[in-house]
Structure formats: structure tokens, C-alpha cells
C-alpha positions in Angstrom: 34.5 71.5 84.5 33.2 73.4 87.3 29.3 73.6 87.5 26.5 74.2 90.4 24.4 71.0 90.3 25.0 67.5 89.1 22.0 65.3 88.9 23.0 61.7 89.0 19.9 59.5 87.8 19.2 55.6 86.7 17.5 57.0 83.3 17.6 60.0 81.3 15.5 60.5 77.9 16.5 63.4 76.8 13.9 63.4 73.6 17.1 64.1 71.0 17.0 63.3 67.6 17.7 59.6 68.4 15.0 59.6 71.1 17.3 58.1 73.2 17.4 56.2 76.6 20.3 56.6 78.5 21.1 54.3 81.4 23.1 55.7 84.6 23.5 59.1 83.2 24.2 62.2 85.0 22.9 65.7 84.1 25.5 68.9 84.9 23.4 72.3 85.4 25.6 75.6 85.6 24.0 79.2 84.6 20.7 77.9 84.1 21.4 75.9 81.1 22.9 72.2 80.5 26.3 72.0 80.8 26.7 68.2 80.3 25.0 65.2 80.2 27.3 62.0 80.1 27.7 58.7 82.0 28.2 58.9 85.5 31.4 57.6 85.7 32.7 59.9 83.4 30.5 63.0 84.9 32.4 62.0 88.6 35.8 62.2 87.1 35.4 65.4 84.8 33.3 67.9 86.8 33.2 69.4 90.1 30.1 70.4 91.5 29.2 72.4 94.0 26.4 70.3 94.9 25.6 66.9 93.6 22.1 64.7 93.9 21.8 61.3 93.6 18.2 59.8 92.2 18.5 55.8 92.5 15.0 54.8 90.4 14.3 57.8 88.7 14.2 59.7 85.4 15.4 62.7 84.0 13.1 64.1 81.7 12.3 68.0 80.1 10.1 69.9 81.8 6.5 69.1 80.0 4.7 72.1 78.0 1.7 72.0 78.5 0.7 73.6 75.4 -3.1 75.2 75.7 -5.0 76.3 78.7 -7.1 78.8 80.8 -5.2 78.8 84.0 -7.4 81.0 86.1 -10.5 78.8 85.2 -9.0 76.2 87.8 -11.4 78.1 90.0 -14.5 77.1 87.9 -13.4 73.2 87.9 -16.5 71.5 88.3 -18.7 74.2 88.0 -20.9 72.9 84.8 -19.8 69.2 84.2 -21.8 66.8 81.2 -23.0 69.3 78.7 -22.2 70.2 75.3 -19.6 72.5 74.1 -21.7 75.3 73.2 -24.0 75.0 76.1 -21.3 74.6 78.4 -19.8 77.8 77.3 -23.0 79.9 76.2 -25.3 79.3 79.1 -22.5 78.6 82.0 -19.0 79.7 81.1 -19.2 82.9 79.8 -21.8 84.0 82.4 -20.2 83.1 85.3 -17.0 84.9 83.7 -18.8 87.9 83.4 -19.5 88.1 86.8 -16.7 87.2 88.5 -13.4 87.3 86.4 -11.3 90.4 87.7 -7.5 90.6 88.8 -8.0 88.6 92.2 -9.9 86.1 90.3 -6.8 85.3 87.8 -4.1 85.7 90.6 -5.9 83.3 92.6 -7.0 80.7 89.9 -3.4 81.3 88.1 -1.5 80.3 91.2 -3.8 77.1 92.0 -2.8 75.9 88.1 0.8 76.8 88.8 1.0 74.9 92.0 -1.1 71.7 90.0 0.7 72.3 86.9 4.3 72.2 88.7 3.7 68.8 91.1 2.9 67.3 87.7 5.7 67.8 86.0 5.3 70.8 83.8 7.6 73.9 83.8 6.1 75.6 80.8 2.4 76.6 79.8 0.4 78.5 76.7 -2.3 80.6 78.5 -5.7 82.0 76.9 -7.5 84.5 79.2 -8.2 87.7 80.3 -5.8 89.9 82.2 -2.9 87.8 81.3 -0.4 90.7 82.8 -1.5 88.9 86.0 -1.0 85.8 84.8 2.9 86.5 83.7 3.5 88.4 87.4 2.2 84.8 88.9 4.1 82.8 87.2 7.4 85.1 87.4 7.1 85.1 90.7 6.4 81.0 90.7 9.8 80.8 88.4 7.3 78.5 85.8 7.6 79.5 81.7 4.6 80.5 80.2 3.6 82.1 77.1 0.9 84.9 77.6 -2.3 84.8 75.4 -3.2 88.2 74.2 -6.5 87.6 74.0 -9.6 88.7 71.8 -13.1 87.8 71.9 -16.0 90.0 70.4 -17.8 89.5 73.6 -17.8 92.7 76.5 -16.5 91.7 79.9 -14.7 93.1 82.7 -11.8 93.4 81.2 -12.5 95.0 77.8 -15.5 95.8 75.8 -14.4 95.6 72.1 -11.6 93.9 70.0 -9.8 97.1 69.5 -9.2 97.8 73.5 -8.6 93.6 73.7 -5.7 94.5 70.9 -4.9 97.6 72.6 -4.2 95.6 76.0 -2.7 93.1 74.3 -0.1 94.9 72.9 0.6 96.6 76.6 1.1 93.1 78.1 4.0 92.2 74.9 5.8 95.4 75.7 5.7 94.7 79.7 7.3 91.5 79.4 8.9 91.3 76.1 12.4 91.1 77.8 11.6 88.7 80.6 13.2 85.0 80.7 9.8 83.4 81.5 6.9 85.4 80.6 6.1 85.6 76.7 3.0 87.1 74.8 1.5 85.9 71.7 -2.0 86.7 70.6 -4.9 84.3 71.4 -7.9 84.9 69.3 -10.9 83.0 71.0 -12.1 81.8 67.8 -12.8 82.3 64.4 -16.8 82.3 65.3 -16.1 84.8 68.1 -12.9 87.5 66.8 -14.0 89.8 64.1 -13.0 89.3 60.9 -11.4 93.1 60.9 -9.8 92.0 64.4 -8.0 88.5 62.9 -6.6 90.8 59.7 -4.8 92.8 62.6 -3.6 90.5 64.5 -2.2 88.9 61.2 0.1 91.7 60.7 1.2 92.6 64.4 2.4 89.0 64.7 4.3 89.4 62.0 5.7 92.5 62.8 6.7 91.2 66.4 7.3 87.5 65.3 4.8 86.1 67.6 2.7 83.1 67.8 -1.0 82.8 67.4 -3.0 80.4 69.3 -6.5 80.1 68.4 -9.4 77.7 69.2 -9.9 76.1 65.4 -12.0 73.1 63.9 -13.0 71.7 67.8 -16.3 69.9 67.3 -19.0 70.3 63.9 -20.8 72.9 65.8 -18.0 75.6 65.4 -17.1 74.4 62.0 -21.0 74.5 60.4 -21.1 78.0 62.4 -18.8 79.6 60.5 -19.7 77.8 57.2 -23.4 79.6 57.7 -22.5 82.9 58.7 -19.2 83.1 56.2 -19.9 81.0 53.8 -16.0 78.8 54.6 -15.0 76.6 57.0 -12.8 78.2 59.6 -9.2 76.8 58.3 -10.0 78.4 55.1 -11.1 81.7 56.8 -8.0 81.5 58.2 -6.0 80.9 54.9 -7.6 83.7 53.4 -6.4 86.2 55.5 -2.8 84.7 55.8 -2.9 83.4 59.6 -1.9 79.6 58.3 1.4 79.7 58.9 4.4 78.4 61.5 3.2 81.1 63.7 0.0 79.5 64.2 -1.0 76.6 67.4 -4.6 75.7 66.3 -6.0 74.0 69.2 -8.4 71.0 69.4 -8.3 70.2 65.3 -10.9 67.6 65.9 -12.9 68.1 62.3 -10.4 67.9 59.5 -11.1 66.8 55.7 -7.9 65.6 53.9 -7.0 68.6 51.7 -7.4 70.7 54.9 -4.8 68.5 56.5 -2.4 68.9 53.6 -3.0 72.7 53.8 -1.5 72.6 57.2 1.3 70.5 56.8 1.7 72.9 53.4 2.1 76.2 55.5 3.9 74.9 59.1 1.0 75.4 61.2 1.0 73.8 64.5 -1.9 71.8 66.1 -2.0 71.4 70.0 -4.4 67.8 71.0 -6.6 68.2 73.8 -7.7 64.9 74.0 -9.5 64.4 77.5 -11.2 68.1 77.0 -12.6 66.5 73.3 -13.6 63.6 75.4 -15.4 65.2 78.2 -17.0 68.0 75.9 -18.1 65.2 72.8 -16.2 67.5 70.5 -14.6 64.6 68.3 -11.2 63.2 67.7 -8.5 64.6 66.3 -6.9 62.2 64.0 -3.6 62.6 65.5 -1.5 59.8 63.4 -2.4 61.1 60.3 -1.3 64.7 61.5 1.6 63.1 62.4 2.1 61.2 59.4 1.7 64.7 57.1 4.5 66.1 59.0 2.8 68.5 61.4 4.1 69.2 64.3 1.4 67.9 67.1 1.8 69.3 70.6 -0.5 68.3 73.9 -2.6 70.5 76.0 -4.7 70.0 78.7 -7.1 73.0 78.0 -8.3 74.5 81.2 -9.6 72.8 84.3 -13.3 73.6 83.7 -13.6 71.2 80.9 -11.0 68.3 81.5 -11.2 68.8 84.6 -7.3 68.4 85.7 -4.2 69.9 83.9 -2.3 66.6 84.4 0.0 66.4 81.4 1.3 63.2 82.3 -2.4 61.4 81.7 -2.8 63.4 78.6 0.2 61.6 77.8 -1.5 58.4 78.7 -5.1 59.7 77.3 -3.2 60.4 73.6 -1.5 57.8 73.0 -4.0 55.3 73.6 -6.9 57.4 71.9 -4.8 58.0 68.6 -4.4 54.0 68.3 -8.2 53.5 68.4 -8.9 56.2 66.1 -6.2 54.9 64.0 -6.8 51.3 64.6 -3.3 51.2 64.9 -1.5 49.8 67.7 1.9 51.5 67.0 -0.1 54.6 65.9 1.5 57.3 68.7 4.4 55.3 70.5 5.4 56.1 74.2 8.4 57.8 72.4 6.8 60.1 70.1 3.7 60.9 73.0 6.6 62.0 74.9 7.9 64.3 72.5 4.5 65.7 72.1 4.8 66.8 75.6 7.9 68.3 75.3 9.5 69.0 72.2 6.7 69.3 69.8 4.9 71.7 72.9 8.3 74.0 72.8 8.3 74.2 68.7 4.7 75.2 68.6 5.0 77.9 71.3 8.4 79.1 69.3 10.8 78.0 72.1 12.2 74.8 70.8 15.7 76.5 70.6 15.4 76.9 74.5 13.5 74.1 76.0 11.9 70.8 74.8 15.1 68.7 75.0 17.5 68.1 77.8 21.2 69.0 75.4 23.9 71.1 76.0 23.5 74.5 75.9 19.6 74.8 76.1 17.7 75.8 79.2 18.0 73.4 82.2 13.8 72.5 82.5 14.7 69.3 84.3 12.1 66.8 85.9 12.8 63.8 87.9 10.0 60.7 88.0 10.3 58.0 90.5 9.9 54.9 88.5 10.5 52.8 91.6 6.7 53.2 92.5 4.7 49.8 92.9 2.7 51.3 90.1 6.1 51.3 87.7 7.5 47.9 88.7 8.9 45.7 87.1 11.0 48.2 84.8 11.5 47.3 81.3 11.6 49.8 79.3 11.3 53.8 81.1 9.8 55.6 78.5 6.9 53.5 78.2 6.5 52.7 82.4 6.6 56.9 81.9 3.5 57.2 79.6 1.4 54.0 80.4 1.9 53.5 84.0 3.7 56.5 85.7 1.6 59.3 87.6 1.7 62.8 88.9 2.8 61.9 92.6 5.8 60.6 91.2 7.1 63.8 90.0 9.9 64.2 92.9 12.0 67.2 91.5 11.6 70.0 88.6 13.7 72.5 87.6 13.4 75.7 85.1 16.0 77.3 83.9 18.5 75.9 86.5 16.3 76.7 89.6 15.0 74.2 92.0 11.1 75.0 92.1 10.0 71.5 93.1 11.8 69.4 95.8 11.0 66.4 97.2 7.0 66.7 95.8 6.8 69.7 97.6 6.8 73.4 95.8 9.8 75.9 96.7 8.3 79.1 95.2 4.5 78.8 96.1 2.4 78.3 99.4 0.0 75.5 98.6 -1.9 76.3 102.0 -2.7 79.6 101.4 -3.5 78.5 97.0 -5.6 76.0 98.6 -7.5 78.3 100.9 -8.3 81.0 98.4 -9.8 78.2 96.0 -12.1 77.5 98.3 -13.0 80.9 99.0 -14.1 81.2 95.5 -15.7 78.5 95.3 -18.1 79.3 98.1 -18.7 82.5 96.6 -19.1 81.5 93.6 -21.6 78.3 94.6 -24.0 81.0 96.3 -25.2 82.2 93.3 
């Protein structure tokens, strides 16, 4: 067999049905996909590579999906830290969106969370916020996935001034990119306190017509949820029901006020729920009560929501964050295991977004979205057992190499497709700007 790159590593978990770990494995990369993935003896004597790279101490794993946040508000990181939810987002967020959020803003603050987002580890991202169109150029040009929120909000702003022209952009970013390999749209209602409910009813049947997702704030602290009880008389899962948006083509995000029937609703209709759980921490929204999720059957992804509220998008200590949270909310000590909060970073991410046919697992045939971890930091010794020195120990500097889709866009820690001085430099021109006022 005759392939471009073979990728000769200590330890490979390629989160497969068996969640397997596979010691002195070698991964084959040709076309942008997997071509193999067998032991290295076998991989030297039955493929030719054009070029071959040896990792001594480190781990394959997929590329992480990180599977909710506001990219661009990596330029508001820090901007109103220690309040509540509403406050946070009534008195300082949505203000200081108002006045500065235009095209630069997003191509500046998209390509800061790319470059972050990339030396961590993750090659694929859901987005929520305005002028996404800029946010899919970005990340085209970076080579990183991403799926492109549509968004609606019943709030004016620079970019739109009702839910209809919100729809009516929307629908022009989906038919820009809805042939390109990285860039996907789905539609990304705020909220059900914040869409109308003529806007969600919409949005209900486009996604059905184009067989996109829908990823939606829902249930993220008792504020929201005794909100919508007062002005609609039903808590916002059951707004939801009503107008048919439960369903696999929903990612509800945060989930962190959930009764028991409203748990068996979801696991009932397929609908996804993404765990922020160092944004629910920082903001006092609650806990979402991950194991019993799990234990329903629902598919639980991770997300790091956006930099404003967490205040990093380091997927690898959400990993960390969730699986010791869910065992003190669970009082479990095997509630999330270092195998299955892996898989919530990966897999679980790529089903909820609709891409688990193409990423989310390193086997043959799917999309190579390779990472490599050097375990044989001080921080990761001694080595028993990789998966768990991944979650419990492991950190972002270790992230030595990432692929997507077969192309090199991390080497060495440093990026390939991005210039982290000028990133860096722009930041910091916003920030000045913005701390003026």
C-alpha cells in the first residue's frame, strides 16, 4: 500500500466501539482520510510512504470538537468577570456587542480562537455569532472544521435588525458554503427567551428541509427556565416540543435544570446535549447532571462556550473539568470515566454536530483529524494507563502535531496556516479600544 504519511506513535486511542488502547501503533494517512491503522511492525512491512514520522512518547488521538462557542468573543475575554448570567449578558455583553461587533471584529477574534483552539488540540468547532460568513472564510483559510451558527436573536445589532433578515442571512451563509469540506451551517437560535416564537416555527421547517442541525442555548440556569415559564406559560424543553424542534437535529447547550420526565423526553426524541461545565461554573448557572444523561442514552458532547465566560477554549481541561464534576454531582466515582470523557470530546462532539460519519474516530476510511500529545511530559510520568494521563494529567502545551483532513496545520506546537504574531497584535488592539470606553 502506497500512502503520503505514516505516523508511527507509542499509543493510539482511536475512540472505536471497543474504546481501545493500542500500544506501538502506526497511523497511514493518504487523500485526506485513514488509510490504515495497524502495528508498526506490520505498517513498516506493508506500506510505503512517502514520508514517515516517528512520535516516541506520544498519542494519537481525533482531533477534539469542541462542540459550542462564540469564537469572535475571544476578544471580550475578561471584559466582565464574577457576575451572574443575566447581568453579565444584559448589562455588559450585549452592549459592548452593539458597539463594536462588525466584520473586522469577528475576523480578528475568529482567528485568535482558531490559533487557541488549534495549539489545544481541536480541529473542529460549533460557532454561535454574528456574521458567521466571516467566520467560515477564517477558518477555511486556517484548514480548521467548523460548523457555522445561523444565528437569530430578537435583539437589533449591527448585523441585523429583525429575525426575518437574521433568517434571511442565514440562509445566504448555507448556500455559500454548502459544498465546502470544512465550513458547515446550521441554525443557532439564541434562545428560547430571546427567538420569537414565529422565528423558532421557521427555523423548524428549514432544518428539515436542508437536514441541518440546530443549536440552541436551552435549560442553562433557573433564571432562563422561570423566564419562559412566566411569559409562556412552559418551560423551554416543552416550548420546544411543541413546535417539533426536539429531535436528532437538535445540540441543546448548557442543560443544567432538567426534571426527570424532561430527561426521558430527550432521550425519547435523539436530541443532543453539549456540557459546558467551566462556563456553568464561572456563570453559577448549575450542573448539568451529566451521568444520568448518559445513563438515558443521550448523546452528551463538550463545549467550552466562548472565551468571555470560561474564560479559555481549552478542550482538554474541560475534559478534566467534566469528568471530575459529573462524579461529585453524581457521587459516583466511576460516574464519567477517562474513556467515556474522551469520547465526549470527540465522538459524541462529531454525532451532535452531524459529522460522526467523518470525524470523531481515528478508522479507516473517515477523515484523517489526527492529534499527537506528548505523554512524556514531567506532568504525565509515570505512564500507566494513556487515556487517563490524557484527561487527568495531560495539558494543552503538549499538543505537538494536529492534522484535518490529512493536512499538517500544527507542527512541532507551532501553527502552519496562521500568524500568531500578527493574531496576537490585533487582540491587543481591541482590547485597548475596547478598554477606553
Amino acid at each position: 500500500m502506497q500512502t503520503e504519511l505514516l505516523i508511527h506513535a507509542d499509543w493510539v486511542l482511536p475512540v472505536d466501539a471497543g474504546d481501545a488502547t493500542l500500544a506501538k501503533h502506526s497511523l497511514a494517512i493518504a487523500d485526506g482520510r485513514v488509510a490504515a491503522l495497524l502495528p508498526r511492525a506490520e505498517a513498516e512491512a506493508q506500506i510505503e510512504a512517502a514520508r514517515t514520522l516517528d512520535l516516541p512518547g506520544h498519542v494519537l488521538i481525533p482531533g477534539l470538537v469542541n462542540a459550542h462557542t462564540h469564537s469572535p468573543m475571544t476578544l471580550l475575554r475578561g471584559l466582565a468577570d464574577d457576575l451572574p448570567l443575566m447581568t453579565w449578558l444584559y448589562e455588559h455583553i450585549w452592549p459592548a456587542e452593539r458597539r463594536w461587533v462588525d466584520q473586522e471584529f469577528v475576523a480578528d477574534g475568529t482567528r485568535l480562537a482558531v490559533l487557541e483552539m488549534l495549539r489545544g488540540g481541536v480541529t473542529c468547532f460549533s460557532d454561535m455569532y454574528f456574521h458567521a460568513e466571516v467566520t467560515g472564510r477564517v477558518c477555511a483559510e486556517a484548514g480548521m472544521r467548523v460548523l457555522a451558527g445561523m444565528i437569530v436573536v430578537d435583539l437589533p445589532t449591527r448585523y441585523a435588525d429583525s429575525a426575518d433578515e437574521y433568517l434571511r442571512r442565514g440562509l445566504e451563509l448555507y448556500e455559500h458554503f454548502r459544498d465546502h469540506p470544512l465550513v458547515r451551517a446550521a441554525f443557532a437560535p439564541h434562545s428560547t427567551y430571546a427567538v420569537p416564537e414565529a422565528a423558532l416555527a421557521r427555523m423548524r421547517t428549514l432544518a428539515d428541509e436542508l437536514e441541518v442541525q440546530v443549536h440552541i442555548h436551552l435549560h442553562e440556569n433557573r433564571d432562563e427556565v422561570l423566564q419562559v415559564l412566566r411569559e409562556h406559560g412552559e418551560r423551554p424543553i416543552a416550548r420546544l416540543d411543541r413546535l417539533g424542534l426536539l429531535g436528532p437535529q437538535l445540540i441543546a447547550v448548557h442543560m443544567t435544570q432538567l426534571e426527570p420526565a424532561e430527561i426521558a423526553r430527550l432521550a425519547e426524541t435523539g436530541a443532543h446535549v453539549v456540557h459546558c461545565p467551566e462556563s456553568n461554573l464561572k456563570l453559577a448557572s448549575g450542573f448539568c447532571p451529566v451521568a444520568e444523561l448518559l445513563t438515558a442514552g443521550i448523546n452528551v458532547a463538550l463545549g467550552t462556550d466562548g472565551a468571555a465566560s470560561n474564560n479559555d477554549l481549552n478542550l482538554l481541561g474541560e475534559l478534566r473539568t467534566a469528568a471530575l464534576l459529573a462524579k461529585g454531582v453524581a457521587g459516583r466515582a466511576n460516574a464519567v470515566p477517562a474513556q467515556q470523557a474522551l469520547r465526549m470530546s470527540t465522538l459524541n462532539g462529531a454525532k451532535a454536530l452531524g459529522l460522526a460519519d467523518e470525524i470523531g474516530s481515528l478508522e479507516v476510511g473517515k477523515a484523517a483529524d489526527v492529534v499527537a500529545v506528548d505523554l512524556g511530559d514531567p506532568r504525565t510520568q509515570p505512564l500507566y494507563n494513556p487515556c487517563s494521563q490524557l484527561v487527568y494529567a495531560a495539558g494543552s502545551h503538549q499538543v505537538r502535531h494536529v492534522w484535518v483532513r490529512g493536512r499538517q496545520v500544527l507542527r512541532d506546537g507551532a501553527p502552519l496556516t496562521l500568524d500568531p504574531a500578527s493574531i496576537i497584535a490585533a487582540a491587543r488592539a481591541w482590547g485597548e479600544r475596547i478598554a477606553k470606553v
